[in-house]
C-alpha positions as CSV (number, residue, x, y, z in Angstrom):
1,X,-23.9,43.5,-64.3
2,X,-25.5,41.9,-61.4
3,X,-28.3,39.4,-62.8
4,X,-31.1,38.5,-60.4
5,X,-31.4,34.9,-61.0
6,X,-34.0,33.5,-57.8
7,X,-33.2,29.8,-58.5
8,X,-29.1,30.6,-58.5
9,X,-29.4,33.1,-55.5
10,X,-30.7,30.2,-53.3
11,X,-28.0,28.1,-54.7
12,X,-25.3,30.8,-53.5
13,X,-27.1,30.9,-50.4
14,X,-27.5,27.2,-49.2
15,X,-23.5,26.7,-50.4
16,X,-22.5,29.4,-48.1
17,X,-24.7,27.5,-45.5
18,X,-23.1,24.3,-45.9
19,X,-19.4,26.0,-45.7
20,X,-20.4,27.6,-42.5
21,X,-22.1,24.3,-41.3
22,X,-19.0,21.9,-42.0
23,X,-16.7,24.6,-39.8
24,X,-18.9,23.9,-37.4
25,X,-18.7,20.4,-37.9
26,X,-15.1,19.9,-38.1
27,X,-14.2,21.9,-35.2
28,X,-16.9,20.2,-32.8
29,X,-16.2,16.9,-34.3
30,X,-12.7,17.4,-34.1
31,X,-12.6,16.0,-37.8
32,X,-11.0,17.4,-41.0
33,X,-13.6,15.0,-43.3
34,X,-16.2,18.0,-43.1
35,X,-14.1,20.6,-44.4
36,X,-13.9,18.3,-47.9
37,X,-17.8,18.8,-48.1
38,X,-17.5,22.7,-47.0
39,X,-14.6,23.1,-49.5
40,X,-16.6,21.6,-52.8
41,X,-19.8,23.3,-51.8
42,X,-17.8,26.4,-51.6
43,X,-16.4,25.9,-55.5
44,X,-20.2,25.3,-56.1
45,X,-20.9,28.8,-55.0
46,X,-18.2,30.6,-56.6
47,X,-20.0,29.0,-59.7
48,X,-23.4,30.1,-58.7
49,X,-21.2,33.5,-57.7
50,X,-20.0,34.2,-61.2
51,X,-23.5,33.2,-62.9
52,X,-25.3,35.7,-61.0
53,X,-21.7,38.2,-61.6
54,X,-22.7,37.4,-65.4
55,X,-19.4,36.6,-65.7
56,X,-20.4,33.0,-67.0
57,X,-19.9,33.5,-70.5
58,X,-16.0,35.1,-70.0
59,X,-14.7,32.6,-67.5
60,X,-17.1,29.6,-68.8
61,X,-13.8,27.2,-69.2
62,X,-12.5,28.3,-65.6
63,X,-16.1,27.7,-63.9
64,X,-16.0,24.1,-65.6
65,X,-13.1,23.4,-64.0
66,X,-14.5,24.6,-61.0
67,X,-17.8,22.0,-61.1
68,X,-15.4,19.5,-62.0
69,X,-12.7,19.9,-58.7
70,X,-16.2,20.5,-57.0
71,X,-17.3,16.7,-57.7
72,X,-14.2,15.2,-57.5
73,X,-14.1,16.9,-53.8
74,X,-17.6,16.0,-53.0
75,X,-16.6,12.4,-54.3
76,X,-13.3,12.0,-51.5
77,X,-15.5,13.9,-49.1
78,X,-18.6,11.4,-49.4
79,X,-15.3,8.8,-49.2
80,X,-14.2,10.0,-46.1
81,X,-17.7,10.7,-44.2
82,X,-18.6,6.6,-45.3
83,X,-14.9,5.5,-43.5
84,X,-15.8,7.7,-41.0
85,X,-19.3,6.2,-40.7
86,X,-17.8,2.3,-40.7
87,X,-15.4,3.4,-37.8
88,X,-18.1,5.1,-35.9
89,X,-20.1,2.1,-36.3
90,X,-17.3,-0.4,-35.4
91,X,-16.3,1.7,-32.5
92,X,-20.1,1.4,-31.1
93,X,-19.8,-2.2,-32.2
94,X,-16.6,-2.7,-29.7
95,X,-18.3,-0.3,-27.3
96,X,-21.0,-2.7,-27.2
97,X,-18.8,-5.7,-26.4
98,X,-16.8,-4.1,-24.1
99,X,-19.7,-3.2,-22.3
100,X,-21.4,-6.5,-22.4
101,X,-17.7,-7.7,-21.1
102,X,-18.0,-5.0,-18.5
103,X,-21.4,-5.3,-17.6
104,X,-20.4,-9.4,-17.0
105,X,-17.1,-9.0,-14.5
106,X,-19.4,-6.4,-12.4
107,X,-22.3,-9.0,-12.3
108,X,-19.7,-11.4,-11.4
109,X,-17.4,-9.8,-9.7
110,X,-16.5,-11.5,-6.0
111,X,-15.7,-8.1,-4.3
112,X,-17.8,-5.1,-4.7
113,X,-17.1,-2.4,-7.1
114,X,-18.9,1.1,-5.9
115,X,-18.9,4.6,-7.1
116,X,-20.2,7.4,-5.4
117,X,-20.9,11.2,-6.3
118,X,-19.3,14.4,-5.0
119,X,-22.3,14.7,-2.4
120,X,-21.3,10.9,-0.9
121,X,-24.4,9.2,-2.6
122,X,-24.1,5.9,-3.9
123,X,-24.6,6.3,-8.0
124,X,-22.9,2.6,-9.0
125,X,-22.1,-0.4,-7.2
126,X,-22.2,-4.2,-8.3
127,X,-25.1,-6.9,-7.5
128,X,-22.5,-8.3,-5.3
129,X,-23.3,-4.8,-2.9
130,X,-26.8,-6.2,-2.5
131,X,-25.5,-9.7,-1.9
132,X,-23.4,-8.6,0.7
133,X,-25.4,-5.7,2.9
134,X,-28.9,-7.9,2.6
135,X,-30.6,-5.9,0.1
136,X,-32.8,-7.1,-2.8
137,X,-31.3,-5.3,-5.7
138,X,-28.3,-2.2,-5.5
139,X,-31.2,-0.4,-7.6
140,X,-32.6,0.5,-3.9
141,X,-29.3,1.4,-2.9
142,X,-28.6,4.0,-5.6
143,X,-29.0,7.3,-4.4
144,X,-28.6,6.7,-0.9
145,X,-26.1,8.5,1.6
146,X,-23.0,6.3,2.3
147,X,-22.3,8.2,5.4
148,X,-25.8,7.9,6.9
149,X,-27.0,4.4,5.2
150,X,-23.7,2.2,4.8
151,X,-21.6,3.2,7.7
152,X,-22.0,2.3,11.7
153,X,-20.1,5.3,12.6
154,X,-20.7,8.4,10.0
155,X,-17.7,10.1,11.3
156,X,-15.0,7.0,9.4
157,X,-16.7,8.2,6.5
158,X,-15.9,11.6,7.0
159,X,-12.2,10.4,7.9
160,X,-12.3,7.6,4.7
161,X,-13.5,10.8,2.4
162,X,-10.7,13.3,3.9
163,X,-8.1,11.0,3.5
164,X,-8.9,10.1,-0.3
165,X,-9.5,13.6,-1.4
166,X,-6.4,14.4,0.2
167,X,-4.1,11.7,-1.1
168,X,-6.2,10.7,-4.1
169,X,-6.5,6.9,-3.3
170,X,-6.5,4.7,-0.4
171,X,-4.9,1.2,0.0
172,X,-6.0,-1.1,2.3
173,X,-8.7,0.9,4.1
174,X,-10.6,-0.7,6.8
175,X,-14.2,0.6,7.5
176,X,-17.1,-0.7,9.1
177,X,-20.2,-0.8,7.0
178,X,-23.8,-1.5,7.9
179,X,-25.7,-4.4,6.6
180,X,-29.9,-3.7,6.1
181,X,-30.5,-5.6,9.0
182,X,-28.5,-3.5,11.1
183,X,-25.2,-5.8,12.3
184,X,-22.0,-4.8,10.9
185,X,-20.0,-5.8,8.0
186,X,-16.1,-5.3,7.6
187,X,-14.4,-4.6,5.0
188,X,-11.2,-3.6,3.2
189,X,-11.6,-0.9,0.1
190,X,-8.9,0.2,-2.5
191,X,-10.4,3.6,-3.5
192,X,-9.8,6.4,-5.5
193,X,-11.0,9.2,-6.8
194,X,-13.1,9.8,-10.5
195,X,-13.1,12.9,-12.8
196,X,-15.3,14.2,-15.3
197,X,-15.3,15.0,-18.5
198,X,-14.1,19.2,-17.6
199,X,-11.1,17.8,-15.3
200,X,-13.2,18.3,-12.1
201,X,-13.1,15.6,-9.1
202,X,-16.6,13.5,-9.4
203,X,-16.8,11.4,-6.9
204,X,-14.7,7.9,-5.4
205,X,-15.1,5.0,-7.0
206,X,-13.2,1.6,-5.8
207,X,-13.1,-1.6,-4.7
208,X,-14.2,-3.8,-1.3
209,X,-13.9,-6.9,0.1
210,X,-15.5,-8.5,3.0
211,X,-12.9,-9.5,5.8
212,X,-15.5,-10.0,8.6
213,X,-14.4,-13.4,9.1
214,X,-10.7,-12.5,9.2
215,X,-11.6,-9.6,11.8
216,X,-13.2,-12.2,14.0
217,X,-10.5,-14.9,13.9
218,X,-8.4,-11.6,14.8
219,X,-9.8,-10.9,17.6
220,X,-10.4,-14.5,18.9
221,X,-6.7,-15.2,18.6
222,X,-6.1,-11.8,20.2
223,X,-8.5,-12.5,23.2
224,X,-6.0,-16.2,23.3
225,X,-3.3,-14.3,23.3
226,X,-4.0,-11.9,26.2
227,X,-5.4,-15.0,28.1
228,X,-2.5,-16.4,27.3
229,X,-0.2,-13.6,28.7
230,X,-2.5,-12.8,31.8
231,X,-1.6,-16.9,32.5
232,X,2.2,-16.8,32.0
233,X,2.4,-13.5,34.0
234,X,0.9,-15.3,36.8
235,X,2.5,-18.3,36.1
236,X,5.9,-16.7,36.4
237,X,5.2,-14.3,39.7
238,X,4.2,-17.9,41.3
239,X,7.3,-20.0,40.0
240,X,9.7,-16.9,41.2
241,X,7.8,-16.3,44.3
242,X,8.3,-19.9,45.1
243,X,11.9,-19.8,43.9
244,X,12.6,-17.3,46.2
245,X,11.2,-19.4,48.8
246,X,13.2,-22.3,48.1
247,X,16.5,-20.4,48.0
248,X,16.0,-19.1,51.4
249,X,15.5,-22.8,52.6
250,X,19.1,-23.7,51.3
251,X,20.3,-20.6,52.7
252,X,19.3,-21.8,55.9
253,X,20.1,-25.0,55.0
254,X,24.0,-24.0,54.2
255,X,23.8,-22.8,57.6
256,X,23.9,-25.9,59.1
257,X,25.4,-28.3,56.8
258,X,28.8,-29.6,58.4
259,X,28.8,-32.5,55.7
260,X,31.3,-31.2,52.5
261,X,29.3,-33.8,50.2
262,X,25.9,-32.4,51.2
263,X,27.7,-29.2,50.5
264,X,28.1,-30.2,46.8
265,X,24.7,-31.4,46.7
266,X,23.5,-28.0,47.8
267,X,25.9,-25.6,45.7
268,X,24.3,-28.1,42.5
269,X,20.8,-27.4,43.6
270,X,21.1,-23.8,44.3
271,X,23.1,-23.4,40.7
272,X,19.5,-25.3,39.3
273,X,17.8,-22.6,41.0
274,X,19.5,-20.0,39.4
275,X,19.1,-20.9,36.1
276,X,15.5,-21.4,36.7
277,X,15.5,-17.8,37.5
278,X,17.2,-16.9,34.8
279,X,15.1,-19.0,32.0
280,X,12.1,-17.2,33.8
281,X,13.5,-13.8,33.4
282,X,14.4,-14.6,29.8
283,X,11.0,-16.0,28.8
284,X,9.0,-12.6,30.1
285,X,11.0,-10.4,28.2
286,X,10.1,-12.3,25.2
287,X,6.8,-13.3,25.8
288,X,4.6,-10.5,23.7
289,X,7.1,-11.8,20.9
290,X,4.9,-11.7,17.6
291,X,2.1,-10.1,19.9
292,X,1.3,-7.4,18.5
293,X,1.3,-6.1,15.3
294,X,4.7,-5.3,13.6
295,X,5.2,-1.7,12.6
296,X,7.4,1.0,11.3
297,X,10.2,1.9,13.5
298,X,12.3,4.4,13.8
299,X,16.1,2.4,13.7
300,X,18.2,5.6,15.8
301,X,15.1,5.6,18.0
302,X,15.0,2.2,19.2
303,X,18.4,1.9,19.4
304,X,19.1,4.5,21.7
305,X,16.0,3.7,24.0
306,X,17.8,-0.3,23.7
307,X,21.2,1.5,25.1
308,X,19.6,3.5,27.9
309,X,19.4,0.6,30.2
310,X,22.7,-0.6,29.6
311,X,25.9,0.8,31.0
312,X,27.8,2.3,27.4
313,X,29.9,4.7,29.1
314,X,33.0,3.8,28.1
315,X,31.9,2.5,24.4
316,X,32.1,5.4,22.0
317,X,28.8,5.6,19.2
318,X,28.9,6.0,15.7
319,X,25.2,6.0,14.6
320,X,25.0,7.0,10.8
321,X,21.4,5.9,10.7
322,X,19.3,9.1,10.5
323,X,15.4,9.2,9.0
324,X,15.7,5.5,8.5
325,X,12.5,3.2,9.4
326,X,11.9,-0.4,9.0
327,X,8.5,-2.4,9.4
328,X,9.5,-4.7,12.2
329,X,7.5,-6.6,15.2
330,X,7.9,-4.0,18.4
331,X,10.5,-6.0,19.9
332,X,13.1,-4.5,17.9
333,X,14.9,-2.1,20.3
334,X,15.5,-5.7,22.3
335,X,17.4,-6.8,19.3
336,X,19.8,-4.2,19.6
337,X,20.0,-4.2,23.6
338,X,21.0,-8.0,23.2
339,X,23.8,-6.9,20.5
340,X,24.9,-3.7,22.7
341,X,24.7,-6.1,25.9
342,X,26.9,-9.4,24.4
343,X,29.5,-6.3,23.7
344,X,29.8,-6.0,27.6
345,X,29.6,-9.1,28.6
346,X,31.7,-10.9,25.3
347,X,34.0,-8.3,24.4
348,X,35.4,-6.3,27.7
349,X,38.5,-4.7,25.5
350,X,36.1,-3.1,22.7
351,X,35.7,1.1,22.8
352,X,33.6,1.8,20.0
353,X,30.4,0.3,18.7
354,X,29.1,1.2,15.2
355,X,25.6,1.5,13.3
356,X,25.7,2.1,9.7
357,X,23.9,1.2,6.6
358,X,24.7,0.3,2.8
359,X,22.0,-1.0,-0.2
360,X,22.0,-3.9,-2.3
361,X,19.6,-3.9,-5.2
362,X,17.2,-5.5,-3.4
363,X,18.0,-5.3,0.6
364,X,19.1,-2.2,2.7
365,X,21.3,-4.3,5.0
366,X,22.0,-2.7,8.8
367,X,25.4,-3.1,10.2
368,X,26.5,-3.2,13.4
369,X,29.8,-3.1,14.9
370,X,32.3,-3.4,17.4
371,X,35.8,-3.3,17.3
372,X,36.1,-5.9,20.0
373,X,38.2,-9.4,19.6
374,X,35.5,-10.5,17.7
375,X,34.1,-14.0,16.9
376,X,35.5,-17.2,15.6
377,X,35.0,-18.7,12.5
378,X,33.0,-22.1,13.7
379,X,31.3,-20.1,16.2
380,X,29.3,-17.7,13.7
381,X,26.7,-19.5,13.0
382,X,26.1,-21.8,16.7
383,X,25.7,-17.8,18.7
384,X,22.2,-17.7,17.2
385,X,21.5,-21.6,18.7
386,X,19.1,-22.0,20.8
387,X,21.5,-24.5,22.5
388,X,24.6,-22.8,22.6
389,X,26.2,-22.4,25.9
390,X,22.8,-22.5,28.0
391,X,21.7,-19.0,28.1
392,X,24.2,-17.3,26.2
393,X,22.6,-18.2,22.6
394,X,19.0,-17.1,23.5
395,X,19.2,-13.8,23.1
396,X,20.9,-14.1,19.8
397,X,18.3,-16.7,19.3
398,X,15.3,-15.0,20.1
399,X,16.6,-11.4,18.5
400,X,16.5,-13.4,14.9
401,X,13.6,-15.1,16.0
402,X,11.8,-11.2,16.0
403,X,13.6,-10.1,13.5
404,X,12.1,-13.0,10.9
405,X,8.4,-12.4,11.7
406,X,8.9,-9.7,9.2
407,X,11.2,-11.1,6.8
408,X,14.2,-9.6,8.6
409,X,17.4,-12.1,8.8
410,X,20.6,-11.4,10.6
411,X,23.7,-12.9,10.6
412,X,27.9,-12.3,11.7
413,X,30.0,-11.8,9.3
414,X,33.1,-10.0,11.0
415,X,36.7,-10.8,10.6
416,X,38.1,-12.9,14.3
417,X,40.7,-10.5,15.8
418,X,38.6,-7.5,14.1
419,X,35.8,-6.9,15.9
420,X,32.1,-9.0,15.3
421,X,29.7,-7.6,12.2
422,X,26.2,-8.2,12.6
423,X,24.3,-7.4,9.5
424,X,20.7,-7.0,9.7
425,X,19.2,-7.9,6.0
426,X,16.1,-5.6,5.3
427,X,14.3,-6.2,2.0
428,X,13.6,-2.5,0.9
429,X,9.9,-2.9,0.8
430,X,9.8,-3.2,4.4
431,X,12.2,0.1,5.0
432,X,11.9,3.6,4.0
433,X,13.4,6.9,4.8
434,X,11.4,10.0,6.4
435,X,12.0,13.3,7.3
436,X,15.2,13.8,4.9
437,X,16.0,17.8,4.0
């Protein structure tokens, strides 16, 4: 028989509340500690169930037992909720600190950290922002457009935000920014993007540093350096033009010398002549070495562009090179016309020349061969002296010279009687391979 019993009834009812509140609780806490709470409060109400059941008086021993695992749960569940409560509280504790730490490197920070939103605005940034684009405080920089406020030309920070959302970072970016009083500011940014808490993309966030200075030293040395190839192309049309001149003299000269000593004389000064030529020839292929900036090259590319203006008709190819690149100053298809071109002129009895590749654990090393007489043992190292033989040894000279502006070394390491081996040493940073299916 069902006994009405107000005070128990409320009882039943708040128990069943707290089961129902510490589901709730465990599943949006992600934490079992509330079910120990919803668990005794549930033996409570079975308790208060049997009371108002009237069934206290035949299962009095069992509801005892009941209250009793009741406490004892309530007891590890209060247990539980206090560690619970101490690793909250040191959690916020270390939140604290590591925001103080945080808070510290941003104020402190050299290069600027920014964030923006998914519309482009500026929602974060460091006080080094306001130190570097003239404002007071970043506080009136929050908020504002990056594209319309921060940039000179709007449409790099359309290209900057394509390229990111696209790829997902950027390295090394170069954009121009806008300082408040108008003049421009460079800089290089490491960017990337930021998500939420649901997965979505919320914005970029990154880093930038100020390389103004470097840009302008850039372009003054640039600006030297096209003065200073404008003044050596002149230069040299004048000294050839005038060498022309001078060997038409001892042409006419020859003419009427009747003397055999004066002949000598004449055959020495011509040969000066000559070389003169020849040095000056040398020199303007060579002088945009280190130039311009190096970049990557495609290897098959430049070498048969380097063979094109060389007579290879009776040489058979081998070229096992495809999809390979290598970062290396724009001279680089000269490097191989100068190999290709001492095969002519060193080795007249070679038929076959030979391009091929093989890895170290650090290098990717790029062989080339011929299966020419080859070269001597004591002569390996003097080809690629400035001083060997006069002119002969510049072109080796000079092709190491282009390849070491981007830590590229070459040296010969064939067998005499065998044919020479050039291996070109490419650390593997600076080569990669595209376009493989």
């Amino acid at each position: 028989m069902v006994v009405f019993d107000p005070i128990t009834l409320i009882n039943l009812v708040f128990c069943i509340g707290i089961v129902v509140i510490s589901v709730w609780w465990s599943r949006t806490s992600r934490s079992t500690t509330p079910l120990y709470i919803g668990f005794a409060f549930g033996l409570f109400g079975i308790s208060h169930a049997a009371v108002i059941l009237d069934l206290k008086s035949a299962v009095e021993p069992v509801l005892i037992g009941v209250r009793v695992a009741a406490y004892l749960v309530v007891s590890i569940g209060l247990l539980f909720v206090a560690r619970d409560a101490i690793i909250r509280q040191n959690a916020k504790e270390a939140l604290k600190v590591s925001e103080r730490k945080y808070r510290e490197i941003l104020n402190n920070i050299q290069d600027v950290f920014y964030r923006t939103d998914d519309n482009g605005k500026l929602v974060m940034a460091s006080p080094s922002w306001a130190r570097l684009l003239g404002y007071d405080s970043v506080e009136e920089c929050l908020g504002r457009s990056m594209a319309d406020d921060f940039y000179q030309n709007p449409d790099d920070r359309k290209k900057f935000r394509a390229l990111v959302y696209q790829t997902g970072s950027s390295l090394d970016y170069e954009v121009e920014l806008k300082k408040r009083d108008g003049s421009s500011l460079f800089v290089s940014t490491n960017s990337h993007l930021y998500y939420d808490d649901t997965g979505a993309v919320a914005g970029i966030e990154g880093l930038f540093r100020d390389i103004t200075e470097q840009k302008l030293a850039e372009k003054a040395l640039s600006d030297a350096r096209r003065k200073i190839t404008v003044l050596n192309t002149i230069t040299f049309r004048d000294i050839q033009n005038a060498l022309f001149s001078l060997r038409g003299f001892f042409e006419l000269e020859g003419q009427e010398i009747r003397d055999p000593k004066h002949q000598r004389y004449l055959d020495k000064e011509i040969a000066i002549a000559r070389t003169i030529a020849d040095s000056l020839t040398f020199a303007r292929h060579y002088q945009n070495l280190g130039l311009k900036k190096p970049s990557w090259q495609d290897v098959r590319q430049s070498f048969l562009l380097a063979v094109s203006h060389l007579d290879l008709a009776k040489l058979s190819r081998n070229l096992e090179i495809d999809h390979l690149q290598i970062y290396a100053d724009p001279l680089l298809e000269r490097v191989f016309f100068v190999l290709c071109e001492n095969v002519l002129i060193h080795a007249p009895t070679a038929t076959e020349i030979t391009l091929s590749t093989y890895e170290t654990n650090s290098d990717l090393v790029i062989v080339f061969e011929d299966n020419g007489p080859g070269i001597p043992m004591d002569e390996k190292e003097d080809i690629f002296s400035r001083r060997e033989q006069g002119k002969k040894g510049m072109g080796l000279f000079l092709s190491r010279e282009i390849l070491s502006i981007t830590g590229i070394t070459i040296r010969e390491t064939g067998n005499y009687g065998n044919g020479a081996r050039f291996e070109i040493t490419v650390p593997k940073i600076g080569c990669r391979f595209t376009g493989c299916t």
